[in-house]
N, C-alpha and C positions, 0 to 999 in steps of 0.2 A: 075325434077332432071334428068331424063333419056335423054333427051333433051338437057343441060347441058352436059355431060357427052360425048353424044354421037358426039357433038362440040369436046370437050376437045381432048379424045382422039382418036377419028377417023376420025374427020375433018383437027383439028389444027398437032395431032400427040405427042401431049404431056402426060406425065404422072407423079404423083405423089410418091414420096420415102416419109417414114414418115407418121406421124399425129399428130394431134393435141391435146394432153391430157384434155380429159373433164373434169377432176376436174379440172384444171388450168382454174377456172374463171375472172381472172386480168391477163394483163402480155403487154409487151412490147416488139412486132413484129418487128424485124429488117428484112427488107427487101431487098439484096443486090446480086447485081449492080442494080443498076436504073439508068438506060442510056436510055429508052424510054415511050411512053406514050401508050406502049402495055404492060406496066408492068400492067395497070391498069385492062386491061378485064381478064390477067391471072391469076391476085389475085384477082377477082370477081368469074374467077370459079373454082379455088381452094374452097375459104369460100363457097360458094354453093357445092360442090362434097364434100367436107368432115364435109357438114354441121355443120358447125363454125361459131359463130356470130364473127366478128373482125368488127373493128371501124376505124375511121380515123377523123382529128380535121379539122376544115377549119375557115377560117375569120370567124366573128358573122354575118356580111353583107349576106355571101352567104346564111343564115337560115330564111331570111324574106318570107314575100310574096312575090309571091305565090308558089316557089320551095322550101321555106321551108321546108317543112313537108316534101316531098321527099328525101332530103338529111339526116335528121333524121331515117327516113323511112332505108335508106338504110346504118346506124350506123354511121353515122357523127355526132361531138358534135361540136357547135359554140365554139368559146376562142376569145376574146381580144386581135387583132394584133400590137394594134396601141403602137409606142414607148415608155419605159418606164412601159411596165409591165414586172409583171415576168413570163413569161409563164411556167415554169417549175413548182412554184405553183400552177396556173390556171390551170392545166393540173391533177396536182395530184389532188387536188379540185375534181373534175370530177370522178377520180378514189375511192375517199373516198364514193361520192353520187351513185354509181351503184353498182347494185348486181353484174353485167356478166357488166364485159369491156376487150377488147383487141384491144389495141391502136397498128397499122401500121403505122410505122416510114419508112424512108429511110437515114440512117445515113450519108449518102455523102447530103443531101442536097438539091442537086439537078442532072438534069440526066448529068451535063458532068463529065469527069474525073477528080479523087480528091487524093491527095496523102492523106490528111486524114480526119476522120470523124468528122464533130460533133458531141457535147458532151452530145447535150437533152437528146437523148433518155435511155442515162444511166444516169443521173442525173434524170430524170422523173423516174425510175426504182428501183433505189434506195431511192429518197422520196416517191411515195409509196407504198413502201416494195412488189415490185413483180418478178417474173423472168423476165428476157428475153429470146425468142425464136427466135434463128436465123434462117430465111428463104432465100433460092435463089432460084433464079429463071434462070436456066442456056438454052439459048439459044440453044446452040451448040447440047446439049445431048437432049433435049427439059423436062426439067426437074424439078420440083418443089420438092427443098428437105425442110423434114419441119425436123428441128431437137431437140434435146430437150433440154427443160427450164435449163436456166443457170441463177443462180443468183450470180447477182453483189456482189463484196465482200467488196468494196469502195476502191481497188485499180484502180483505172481507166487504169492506162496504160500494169497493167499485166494481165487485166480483156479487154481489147481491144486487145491485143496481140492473147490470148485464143479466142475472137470472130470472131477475122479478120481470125485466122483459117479454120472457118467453109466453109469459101469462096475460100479458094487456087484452081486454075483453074476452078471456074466456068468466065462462057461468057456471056455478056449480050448482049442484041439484039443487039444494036452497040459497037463492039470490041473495036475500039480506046478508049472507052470513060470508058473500065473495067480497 
């Protein structure tokens, strides 16, 4: 951990606002902007420095042999990509069968610029019945703010109004694409 830490914030320069509510054992991590594929080591040491198990889903293909068990290992659950399923149950499924999950989403998608989100991760949220916790990850300030659990009300567009909030003026590693 200390090793961790001393990456985080004396190497890289980053620091932490926020945490993570330890009762809040289910919940849906919105993570935003994701504009690059350094979001990835910065939310690895987040969850390590605030000592948070969080999860993330990936094709069922990636779970085979023999990195299987690694990607497990490191809170990946396989789902069913292929067309014509419902992922948004296959996901909740998941959430029903663990004690401790927290699912990391990135609600744009993907890392370029999006005028708006999809809608999984609050449809996965509200089927089953957890908060969401919006996170960013601001470039510019170098800063991981974790803020706290918001749950969905089942108005989707005044309940994304209230989340997109959380985000005014942060910067993602690539600006253009916030």
């Amino acid at each position: 951990m200390g090793f961790s830490k001393f990456i985080f914030y004396k190497l890289l320069g980053w620091k932490i606002v926020g945490g993570f509510n330890s009762e809040i054992k289910k919940a849906v991590i919105i993570v935003v902007p994701h504009t690059s594929w350094h979001d990835f080591y910065i939310g690895v040491f987040t969850r390590r420095i605030t000592r948070t198990s969080i999860n993330w889903i990936g094709k069922k293909e990636m779970f085979a042999w023999p990195i299987g068990w690694y990607f497990r290992y490191i809170g990946g659950a396989p789902i069913d990509r292929t067309p014509g399923q419902n992922k948004v149950e296959a996901i909740t499924d998941i959430f029903k069968h663990k004690e401790e999950f927290r699912l990391s989403l990135a609600p744009e998608g993907t890392r370029k610029k999006v005028d708006t989100w999809k809608t999984g991760y609050y449809y996965i949220a509200l089927a089953a019945d957890v908060p969401i916790i919006p996170v960013s990850f601001d470039y510019r300030t170098k800063t991981v703010k974790i803020n706290e659990s918001f749950f969905p009300t089942g108005d989707i567009e005044a309940d994304t109004v209230i989340l997109r909030s959380y985000y005014d003026g942060v910067v993602g590693k690539n600006p253009e694409y916030t």
